[in-house]
VEXGULUM-103254 format. One record per residue (C-alpha): x, y, z. Coordinates in steps of 0.25 Angstrom, whole numbers, plus 5000, padded with zeros to 4 digits. Layout:
! residues N
x=X	y=Y	z=Z
...
***
This chain:
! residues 229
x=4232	y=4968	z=5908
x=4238	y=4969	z=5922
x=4244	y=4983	z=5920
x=4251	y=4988	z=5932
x=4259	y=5001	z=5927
x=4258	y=5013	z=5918
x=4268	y=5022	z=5914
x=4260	y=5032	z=5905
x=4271	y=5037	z=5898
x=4286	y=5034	z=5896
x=4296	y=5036	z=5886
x=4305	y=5023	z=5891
x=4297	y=5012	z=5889
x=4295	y=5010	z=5875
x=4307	y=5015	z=5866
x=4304	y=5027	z=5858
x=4289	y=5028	z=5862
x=4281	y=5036	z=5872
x=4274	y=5025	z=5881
x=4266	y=5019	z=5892
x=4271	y=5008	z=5898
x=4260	y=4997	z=5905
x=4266	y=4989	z=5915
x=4259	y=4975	z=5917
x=4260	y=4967	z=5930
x=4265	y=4954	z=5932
x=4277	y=4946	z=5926
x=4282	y=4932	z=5923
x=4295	y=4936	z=5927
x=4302	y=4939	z=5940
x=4314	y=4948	z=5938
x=4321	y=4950	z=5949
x=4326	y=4965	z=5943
x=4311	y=4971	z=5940
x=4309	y=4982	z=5943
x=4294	y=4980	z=5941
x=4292	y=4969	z=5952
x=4278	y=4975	z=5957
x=4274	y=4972	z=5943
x=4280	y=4958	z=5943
x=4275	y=4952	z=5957
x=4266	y=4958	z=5963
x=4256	y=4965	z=5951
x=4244	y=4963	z=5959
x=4249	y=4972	z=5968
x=4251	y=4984	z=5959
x=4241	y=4992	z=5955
x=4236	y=4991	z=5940
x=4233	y=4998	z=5930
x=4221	y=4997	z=5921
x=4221	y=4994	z=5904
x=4210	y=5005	z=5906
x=4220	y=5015	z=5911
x=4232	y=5011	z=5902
x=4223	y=5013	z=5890
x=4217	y=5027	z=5894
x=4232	y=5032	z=5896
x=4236	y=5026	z=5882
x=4224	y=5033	z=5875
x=4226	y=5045	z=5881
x=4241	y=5045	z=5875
x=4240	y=5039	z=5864
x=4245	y=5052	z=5859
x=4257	y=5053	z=5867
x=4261	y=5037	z=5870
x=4266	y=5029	z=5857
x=4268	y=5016	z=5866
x=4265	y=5007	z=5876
x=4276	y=4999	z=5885
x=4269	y=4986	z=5891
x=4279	y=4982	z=5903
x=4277	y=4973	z=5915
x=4279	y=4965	z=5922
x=4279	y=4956	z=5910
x=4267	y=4959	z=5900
x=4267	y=4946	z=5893
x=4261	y=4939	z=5905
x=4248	y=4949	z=5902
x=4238	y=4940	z=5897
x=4230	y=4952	z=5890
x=4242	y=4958	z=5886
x=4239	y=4957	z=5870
x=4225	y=4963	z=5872
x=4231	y=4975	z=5879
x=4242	y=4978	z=5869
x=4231	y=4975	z=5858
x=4223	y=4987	z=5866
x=4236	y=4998	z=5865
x=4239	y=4993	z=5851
x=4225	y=4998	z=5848
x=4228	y=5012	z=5853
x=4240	y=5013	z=5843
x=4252	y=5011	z=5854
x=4263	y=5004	z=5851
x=4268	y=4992	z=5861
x=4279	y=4989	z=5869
x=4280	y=4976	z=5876
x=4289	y=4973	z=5886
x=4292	y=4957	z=5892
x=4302	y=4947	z=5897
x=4300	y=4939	z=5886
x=4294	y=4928	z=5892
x=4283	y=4927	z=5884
x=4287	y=4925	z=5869
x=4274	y=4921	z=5865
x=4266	y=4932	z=5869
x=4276	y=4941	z=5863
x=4275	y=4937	z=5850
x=4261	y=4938	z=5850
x=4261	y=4952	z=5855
x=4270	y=4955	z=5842
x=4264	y=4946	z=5833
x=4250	y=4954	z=5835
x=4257	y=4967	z=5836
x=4252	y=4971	z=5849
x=4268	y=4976	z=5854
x=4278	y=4985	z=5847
x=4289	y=4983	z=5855
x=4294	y=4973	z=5865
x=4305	y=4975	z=5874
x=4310	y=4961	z=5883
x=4317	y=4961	z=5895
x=4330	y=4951	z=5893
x=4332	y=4945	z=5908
x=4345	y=4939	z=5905
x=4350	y=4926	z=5900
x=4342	y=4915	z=5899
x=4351	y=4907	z=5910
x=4347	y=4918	z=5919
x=4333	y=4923	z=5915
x=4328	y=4914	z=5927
x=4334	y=4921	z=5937
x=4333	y=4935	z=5930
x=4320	y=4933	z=5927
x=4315	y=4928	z=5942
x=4309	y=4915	z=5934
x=4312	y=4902	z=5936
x=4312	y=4892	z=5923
x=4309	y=4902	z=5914
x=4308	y=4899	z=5899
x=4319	y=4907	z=5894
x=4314	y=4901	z=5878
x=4304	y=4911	z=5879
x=4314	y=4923	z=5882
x=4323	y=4918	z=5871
x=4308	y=4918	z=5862
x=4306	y=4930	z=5864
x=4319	y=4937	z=5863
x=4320	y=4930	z=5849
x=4307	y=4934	z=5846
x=4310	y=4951	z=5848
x=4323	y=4948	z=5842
x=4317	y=4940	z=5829
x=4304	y=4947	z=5828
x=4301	y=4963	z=5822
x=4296	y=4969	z=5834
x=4305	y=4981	z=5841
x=4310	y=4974	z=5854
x=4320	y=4977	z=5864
x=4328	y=4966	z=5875
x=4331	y=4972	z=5887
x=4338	y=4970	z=5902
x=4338	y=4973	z=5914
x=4352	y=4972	z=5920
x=4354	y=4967	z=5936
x=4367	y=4965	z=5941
x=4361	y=4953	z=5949
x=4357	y=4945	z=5936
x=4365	y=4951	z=5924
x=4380	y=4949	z=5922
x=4388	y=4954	z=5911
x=4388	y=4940	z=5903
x=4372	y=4939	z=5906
x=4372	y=4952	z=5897
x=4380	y=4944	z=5887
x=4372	y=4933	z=5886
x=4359	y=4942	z=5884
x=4364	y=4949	z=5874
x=4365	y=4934	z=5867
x=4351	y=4931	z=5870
x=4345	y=4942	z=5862
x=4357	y=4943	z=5852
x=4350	y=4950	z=5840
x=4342	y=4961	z=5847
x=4346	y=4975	z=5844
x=4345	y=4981	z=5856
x=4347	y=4977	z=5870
x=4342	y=4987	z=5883
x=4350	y=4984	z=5894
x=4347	y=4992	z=5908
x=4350	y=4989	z=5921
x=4341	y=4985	z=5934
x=4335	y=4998	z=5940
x=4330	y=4993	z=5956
x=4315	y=4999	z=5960
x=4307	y=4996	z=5972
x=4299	y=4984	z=5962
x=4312	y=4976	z=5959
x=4309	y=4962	z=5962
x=4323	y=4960	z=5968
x=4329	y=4971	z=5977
x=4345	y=4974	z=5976
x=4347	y=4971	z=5962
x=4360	y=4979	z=5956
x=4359	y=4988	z=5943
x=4372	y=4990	z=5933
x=4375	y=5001	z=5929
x=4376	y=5006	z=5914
x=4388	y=5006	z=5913
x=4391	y=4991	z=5917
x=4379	y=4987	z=5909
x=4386	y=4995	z=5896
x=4399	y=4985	z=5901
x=4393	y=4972	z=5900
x=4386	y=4974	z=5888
x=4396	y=4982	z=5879
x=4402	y=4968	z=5875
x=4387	y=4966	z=5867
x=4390	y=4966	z=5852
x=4376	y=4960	z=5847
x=4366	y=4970	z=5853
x=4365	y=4984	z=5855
x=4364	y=4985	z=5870
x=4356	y=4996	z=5877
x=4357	y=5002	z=5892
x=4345	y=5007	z=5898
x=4339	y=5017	z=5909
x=4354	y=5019	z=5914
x=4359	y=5033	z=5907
***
């Protein structure tokens, strides 16, 4: 595993539980709004971190953590990631997961061999504009759609989220998401939060209360406004 980040402990990542949350390097996805760009471009540049390390720190907390967040960069393109879940799993720690989706397949296995306890997907925006959102050209978006019926049809505990821009996220593009994973329960909605690791530089934020306007006309989700109180 090509770990590059370890937050030892944090109440925010995986809801409910005290955590750790493992940052993997590298992604199939070139968001424009990340604010983990070191992560995304240039992971051999970044200094990593080592399975040994990450293991000594869960041991030694297994008393104090209840779970571990595996974040990215995108963890899916991981091709050791079952075995390394498969190695927390043994330590008794439950697992959250979190992806863009684009790998429905590995997602499924992940579940189906009970190596994740909860996944949370980033929702880039509709499919007409997950190209331009997601920095990717001609991408599949059957396997987002795959994987958002999946979580919604399957008995996992999931959660859809999104980032809001100003640049890439009007108030009918909300709408239409909303559509897309009609039949969640809840949707987590924050907006774009610069750092000196955002891929593209002067990107605008809105503000709580505009995203409460453009959403309050939502009727089949409940909707959820993050990281702006």
């Amino acid at each position: 595993m090509l770990i590059l980040g370890l937050t030892k402990t944090t109440l925010l990542d995986y809801p409910g539980k005290v955590a750790a949350t493992i940052f993997t390097g590298g992604c199939n996805f070139r968001c424009p709004f990340c604010h983990n760009g070191n992560l995304v471009l240039n992971p051999s540049l970044e200094p990593a971190v080592s399975e040994e390390e990450v293991f000594e720190h869960l041991i030694k907390r297994k008393n104090v953590l209840e779970g571990v967040c595996v974040s990215g960069g995108e963890p899916t393109i991981q091709g050791d990631l079952p075995e390394f879940l498969s190695k927390i799993k043994a330590l008794g720690y439950l697992i959250k997961l979190d992806t863009n989706g684009m790998h429905p397949e590995i997602i499924q296995k992940l579940i189906e061999e009970k190596l994740v306890d909860y996944i949370a997907m980033d929702i880039k925006n509709t499919y007409e504009k997950y190209e331009i959102t997601s920095g990717i050209k001609n991408i599949d978006v059957a396997k987002i759609k795959q994987s958002i019926d999946y979580l919604i049809n399957g008995a996992l505990p999931y959660e859809f989220r999104t980032t809001l821009v100003k640049e890439y996220h009007q108030e009918e593009d909300i709408m239409e998401m909303a559509r897309m994973i009609s039949g969640a329960d809840t949707w987590y909605l924050q907006s774009f939060k610069d750092s000196d690791y955002v891929i593209k530089k002067g990107l605008a934020a809105y503000t709580k209360e505009e995203i409460s306007d453009m959403t309050n006309k939502i009727e089949n989700l409940k909707i959820t406004i993050r990281g702006l109180d």
